[in-house]
Every structure is written in structure tokens, then in C-alpha cells.
C-alpha positions in Angstrom: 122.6 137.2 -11.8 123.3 140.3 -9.8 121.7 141.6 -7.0 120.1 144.5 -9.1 119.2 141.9 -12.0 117.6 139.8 -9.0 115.4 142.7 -7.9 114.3 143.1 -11.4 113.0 139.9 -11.6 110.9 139.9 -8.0 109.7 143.1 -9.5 108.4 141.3 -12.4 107.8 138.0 -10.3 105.1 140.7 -8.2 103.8 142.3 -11.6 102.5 139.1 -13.1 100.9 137.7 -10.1 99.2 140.7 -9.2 97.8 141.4 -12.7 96.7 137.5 -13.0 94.8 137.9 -9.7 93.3 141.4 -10.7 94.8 142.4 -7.1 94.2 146.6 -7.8 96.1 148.0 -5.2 98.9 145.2 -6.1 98.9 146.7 -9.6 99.1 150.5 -8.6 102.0 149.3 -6.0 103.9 147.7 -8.5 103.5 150.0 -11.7 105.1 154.0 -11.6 103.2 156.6 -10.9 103.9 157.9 -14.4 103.8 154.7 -16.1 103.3 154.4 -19.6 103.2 151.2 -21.6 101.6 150.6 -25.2 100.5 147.3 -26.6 100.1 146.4 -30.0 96.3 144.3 -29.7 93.2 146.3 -30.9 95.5 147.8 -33.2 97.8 149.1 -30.4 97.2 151.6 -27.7 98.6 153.1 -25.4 98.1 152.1 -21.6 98.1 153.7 -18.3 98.0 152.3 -14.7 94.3 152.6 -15.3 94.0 150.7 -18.1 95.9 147.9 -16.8 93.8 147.9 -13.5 90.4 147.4 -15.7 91.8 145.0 -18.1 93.4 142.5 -15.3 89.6 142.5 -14.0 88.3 141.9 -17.1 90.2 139.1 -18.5 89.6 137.5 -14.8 86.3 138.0 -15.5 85.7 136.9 -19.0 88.4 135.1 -20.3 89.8 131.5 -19.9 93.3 131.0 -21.1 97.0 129.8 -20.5 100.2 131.5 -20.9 102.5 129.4 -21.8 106.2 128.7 -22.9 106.8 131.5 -21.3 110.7 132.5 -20.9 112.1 136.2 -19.4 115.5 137.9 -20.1 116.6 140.0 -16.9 118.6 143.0 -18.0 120.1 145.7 -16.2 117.0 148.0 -16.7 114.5 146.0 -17.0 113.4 142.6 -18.6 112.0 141.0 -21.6 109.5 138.4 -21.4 108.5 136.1 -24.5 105.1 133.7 -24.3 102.8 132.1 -26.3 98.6 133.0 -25.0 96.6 129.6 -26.2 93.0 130.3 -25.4 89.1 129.7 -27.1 88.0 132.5 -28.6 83.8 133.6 -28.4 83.0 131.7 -31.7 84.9 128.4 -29.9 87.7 128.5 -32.3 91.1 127.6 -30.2 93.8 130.1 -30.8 97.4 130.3 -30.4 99.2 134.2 -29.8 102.9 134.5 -29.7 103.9 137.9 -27.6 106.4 139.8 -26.2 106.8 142.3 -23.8 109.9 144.7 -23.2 109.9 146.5 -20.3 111.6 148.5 -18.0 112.2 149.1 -14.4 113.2 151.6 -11.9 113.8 152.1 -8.5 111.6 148.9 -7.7 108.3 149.6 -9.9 107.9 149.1 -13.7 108.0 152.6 -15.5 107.5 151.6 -18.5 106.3 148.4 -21.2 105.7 147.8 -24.7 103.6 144.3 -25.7 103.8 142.9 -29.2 101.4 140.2 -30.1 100.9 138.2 -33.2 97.2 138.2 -33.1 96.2 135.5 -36.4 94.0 137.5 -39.1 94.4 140.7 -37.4 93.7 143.2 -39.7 91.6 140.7 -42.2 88.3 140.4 -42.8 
């Protein structure tokens, strides 16, 4: 691994726990000023450094679950990192959600990111 490629990864090393401990100011730090990201749950949206502030607090909040098998790919601008959410949902059924998210990094902060989950029955009724 590079030096650049081991930056990267504190960069997403410092992402991750802040957002896990819904540490605001660690989230602003850490995401661009003009960061944009997208995310393919609730039938995907886009998010903003704002979004991702309110959402860390919420799932610390109100939701129990593990991430797990959880595997990153450092590139040269930016990483990739592959996980599996397992996790009760309100009705007590377990559940199992493959994701992915691409994302991209510059100058130390995360400009950009793009989630795919495999949320079962989405879009059923």
C-alpha cells in the first residue's frame, strides 16, 4: 500500500467511527465542504453533509444492528467498501442487507459516495 493509499484508508478509518458514534463535528471534519453522496435505500436519495449528520444520530438512537463481513478496497482516489447490515426490523423479523459503498477522496476528506443496498422486498407489497 502507498503512502497516498494509506491516507485513504485513515480517512475512511475516521469516517466510520465518527458516523457510528454520531460525533457531529467529527462528521463535518471528515466529509467536503461540497460533499455529495446518494444512496440507494428509501428508493435512493441524494445526501448532503446534513443528512449524514441527522441520520448517524438517528440510527444511534433508534436502531440496533451489526455490520458485518465487512471488507474495503483502497484505491488511488478513494475506496470501496463491501458489508453485510444484519439487524431486527420494527415487526421483530431479523434481516440480512448486502451493501456497498464507492467513494471517493480528496485532499484528506471524502468528496464524494454512492451506497447500494440490497434491501429484501423493496419495492413489494
Amino acid at each position: 500500500m502507498t503512502t497516498h493509499q494509506a491516507s485513504i484508508e485513515a480517512v475512511a478509518d475516521r469516517f466510520f467511527a465518527v458516523y457510528a458514534a454520531a460525533d457531529e463535528n467529527g462528521i463535518r471534519e471528515v466529509l467536503a465542504p461540497d460533499f455529495e453522496g446518494w444512496t440507494s435505500s428509501f428508493g435512493g436519495r441524494e445526501l448532503t453533509v446534513d443528512s449524514l449528520v441527522i441520520g448517524s444520530k438517528w440510527e444511534a438512537d433508534n436502531v440496533e444492528m451489526e455490520l458485518e463481513e465487512v471488507c474495503r478496497h483502497v484505491t488511488d482516489r478513494g475506496f470501496v467498501r463491501q458489508f453485510v447490515i444484519r439487524m431486527t426490523n420494527a415487526e421483530g423479523v431479523p434481516m440480512e442487507i448486502p451493501g456497498c459503498m464507492v467513494a471517493l477522496v480528496a485532499d484528506g476528506r471524502i468528496t464524494r459516495f454512492d451506497e447500494y443496498l440490497i434491501v429484501p422486498n423493496a419495492g413489494q407489497e
